[in-house]
N, C-alpha and C positions, 0 to 999 in steps of 0.2 A: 504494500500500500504506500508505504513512504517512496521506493520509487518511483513508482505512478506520478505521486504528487511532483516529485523531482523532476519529472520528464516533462510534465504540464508546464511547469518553469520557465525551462531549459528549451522545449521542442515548439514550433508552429504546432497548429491542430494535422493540420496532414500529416507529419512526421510521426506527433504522438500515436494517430491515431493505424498508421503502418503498427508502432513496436506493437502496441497492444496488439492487433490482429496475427502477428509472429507469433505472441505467446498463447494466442486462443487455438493459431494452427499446427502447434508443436502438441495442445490438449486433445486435438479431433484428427489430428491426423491418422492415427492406425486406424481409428474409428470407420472414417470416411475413404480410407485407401483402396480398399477394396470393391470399393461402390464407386468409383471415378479416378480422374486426375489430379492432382495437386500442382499448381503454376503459380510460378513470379510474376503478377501482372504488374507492365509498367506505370509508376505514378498509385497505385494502391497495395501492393504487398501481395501477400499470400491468398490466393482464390483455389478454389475446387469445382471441377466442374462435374457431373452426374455421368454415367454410361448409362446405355439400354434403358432409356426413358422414350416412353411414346412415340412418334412423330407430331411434330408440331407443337410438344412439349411445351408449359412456359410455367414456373413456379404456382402453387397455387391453384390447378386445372386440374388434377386427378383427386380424385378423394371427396368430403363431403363438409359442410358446414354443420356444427352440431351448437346449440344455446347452454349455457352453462349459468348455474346459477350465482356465482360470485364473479365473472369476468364476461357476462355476457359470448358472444362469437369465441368459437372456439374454433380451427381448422385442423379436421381429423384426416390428413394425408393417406394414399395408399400404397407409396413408394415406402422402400428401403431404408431412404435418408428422411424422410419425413417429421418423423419426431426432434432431429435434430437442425435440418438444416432450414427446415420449413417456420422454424419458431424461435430462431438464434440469427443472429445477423441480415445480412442484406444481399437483395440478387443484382445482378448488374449486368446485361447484354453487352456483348465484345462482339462484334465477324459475326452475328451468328451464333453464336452459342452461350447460353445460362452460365454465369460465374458464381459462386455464394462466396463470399466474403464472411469472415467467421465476426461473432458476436457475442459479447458476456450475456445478455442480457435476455432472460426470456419473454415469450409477448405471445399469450395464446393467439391475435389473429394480428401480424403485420404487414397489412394491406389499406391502401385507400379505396374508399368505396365513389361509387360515381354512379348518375343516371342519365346512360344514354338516350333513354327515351320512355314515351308513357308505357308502364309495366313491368318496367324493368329497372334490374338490378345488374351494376358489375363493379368488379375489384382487380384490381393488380397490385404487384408487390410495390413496400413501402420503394422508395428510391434510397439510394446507397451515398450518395453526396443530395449536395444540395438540384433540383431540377423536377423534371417532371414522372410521375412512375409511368413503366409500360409493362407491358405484356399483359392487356385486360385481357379477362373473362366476363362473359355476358350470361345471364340465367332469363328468363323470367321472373319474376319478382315470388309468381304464387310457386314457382319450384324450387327456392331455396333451400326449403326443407328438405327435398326429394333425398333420399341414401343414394341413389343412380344420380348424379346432377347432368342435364342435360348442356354439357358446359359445351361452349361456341367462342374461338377467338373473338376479339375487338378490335378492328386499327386502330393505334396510336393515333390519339386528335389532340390539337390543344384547346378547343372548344366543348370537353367533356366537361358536363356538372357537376363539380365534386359535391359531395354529399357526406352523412352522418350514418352510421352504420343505421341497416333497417333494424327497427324496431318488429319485432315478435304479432304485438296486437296491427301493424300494418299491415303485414302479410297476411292475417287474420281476414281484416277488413280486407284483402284485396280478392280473397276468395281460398287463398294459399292454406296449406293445414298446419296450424299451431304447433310450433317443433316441443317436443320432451325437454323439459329441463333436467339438467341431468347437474352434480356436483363436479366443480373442475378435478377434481382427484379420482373419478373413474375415468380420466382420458389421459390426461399429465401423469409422470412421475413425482413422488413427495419431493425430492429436489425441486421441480419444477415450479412446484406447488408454493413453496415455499420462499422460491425467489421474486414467484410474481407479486404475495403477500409482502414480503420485502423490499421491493423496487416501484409497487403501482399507487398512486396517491391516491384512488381511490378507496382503497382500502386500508393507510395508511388512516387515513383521518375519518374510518370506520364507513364508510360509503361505496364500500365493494360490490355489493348485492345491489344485482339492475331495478328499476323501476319494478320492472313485468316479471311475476310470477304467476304460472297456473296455478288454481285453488288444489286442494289438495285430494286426492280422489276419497277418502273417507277420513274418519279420526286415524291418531294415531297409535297402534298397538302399543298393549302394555308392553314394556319392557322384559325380556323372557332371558332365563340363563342366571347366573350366578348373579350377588347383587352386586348393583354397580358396572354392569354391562349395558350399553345402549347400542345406537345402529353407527353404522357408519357416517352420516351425514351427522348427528349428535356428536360425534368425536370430531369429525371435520369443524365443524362451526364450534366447539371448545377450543380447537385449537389455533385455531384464525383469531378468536379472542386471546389466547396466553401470546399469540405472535404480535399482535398492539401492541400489548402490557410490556412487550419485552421490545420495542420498536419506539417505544415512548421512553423507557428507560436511558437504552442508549442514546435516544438525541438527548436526555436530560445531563449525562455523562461528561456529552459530546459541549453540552452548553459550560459544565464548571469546568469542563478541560481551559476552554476560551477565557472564563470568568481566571483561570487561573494565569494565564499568559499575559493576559494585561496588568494585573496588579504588580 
């Protein structure tokens, strides 16, 4: 950590932001070696790029959109690299071919969303520097939900609508069928889980859980098994609250650390 902070000093942001990405592709490299290539690209560091992906391939396009109840969107990939490369850093088109640039940082859906037109819904990946993202995907609005997504490129325009991720009761309202809420921990790894609790401000300042939730299809069962056992989502949202309590802690550490550097 302190030489992060050193390098932040010392380096321009493109410079820093190379080392970091060396140390994230020395972590995923075995990982990811055998599902692709690993290149020096020039001007950004260490990239990977995918084998034996679809034709016409572009981040984001295989796999399905799933609602989650503390992170809303969540993209449940059906490639190889998926869980990793789909949820950690940034994509960048070269010649022709998908690049992933590695990334600390996890983010159940890092995509901007856009409306091409009435009915519709599309996303491509976040952009990797500053500019505009490509490589949309276009659905129907009421098929978002679908497990099959009937995904159809987009051309890059710069006249696209960007927009705010859809909301669950739109799709509703558009005719589309109401996705299953499901808890970010049957899809994420507890790392995952943990880092997004960690890094997301919404949840930081207890405002994780989306607007929209379905009612609950009946009461909830007694509690069954030894005492002091409950279900999973019961232990999930326990421990979302001890990761506050311990989120608030440290900034309050972090605050008499300062308190102490000044006197």
């Amino acid at each position: 950590m302190r030489r992060r902070l050193f390098l932040a000093i010392l380096l321009p942001a493109p410079a820093l932001a190379q080392d970091l990405r060396q140390t994230l592709a020395r972590q995923f490299r075995d990982q990811l070696k055998p599902l692709g290539v690993w290149d020096e690209l020039p001007g950004l560091g260490p990239g990977w790029r995918p084998d034996h992906v679809p034709d016409g391939w572009r981040p984001f396009s295989s796999g399905r959109w799933r609602w989650t109840r503390e992170a809303g969107w969540y993209w449940q990939g059906d490639l190889p690299f998926s869980a990793l490369a789909e949820h950690r850093g940034r994509w960048r088109r070269i010649e022709g071919n998908w690049w992933w640039l590695p990334g600390s940082r996890f983010d159940p859906a890092p995509v901007a969303w856009a409306a091409p037109g009435s009915g519709q819904i599309a996303w491509a990946p976040l952009a990797s520097e500053e500019g505009m993202p490509t490589g949309w995907s276009v659905v129907p609005l009421t098929e978002l939900t679908l497990q099959a997504l009937p995904v159809s490129p987009l051309a890059d325009a710069h006249g696209l609508r960007r927009r705010a991720p859809p909301d669950p009761a739109e799709i509703e309202a558009a005719g589309g069928r109401l996705p299953e809420a499901v808890p970010l921990a049957s899809l994420a790894t507890p790392e995952d889980v943990r880092a997004w609790y960690a890094t997301d401000s919404r949840s930081v300042f207890g405002i994780g859980t989306p607007g929209f939730r379905p009612p609950p299809p009946g009461p909830t069962p007694a509690p069954t098994g030894p005492s002091g056992t409950d279900d999973a989502w019961q232990a999930f949202d326990r421990q979302h609250r001890l990761d506050l309590l311990e989120a608030e802690r440290r900034r309050e550490l972090d605050r008499e650390r300062d308190r102490d550097r000044l006197r």
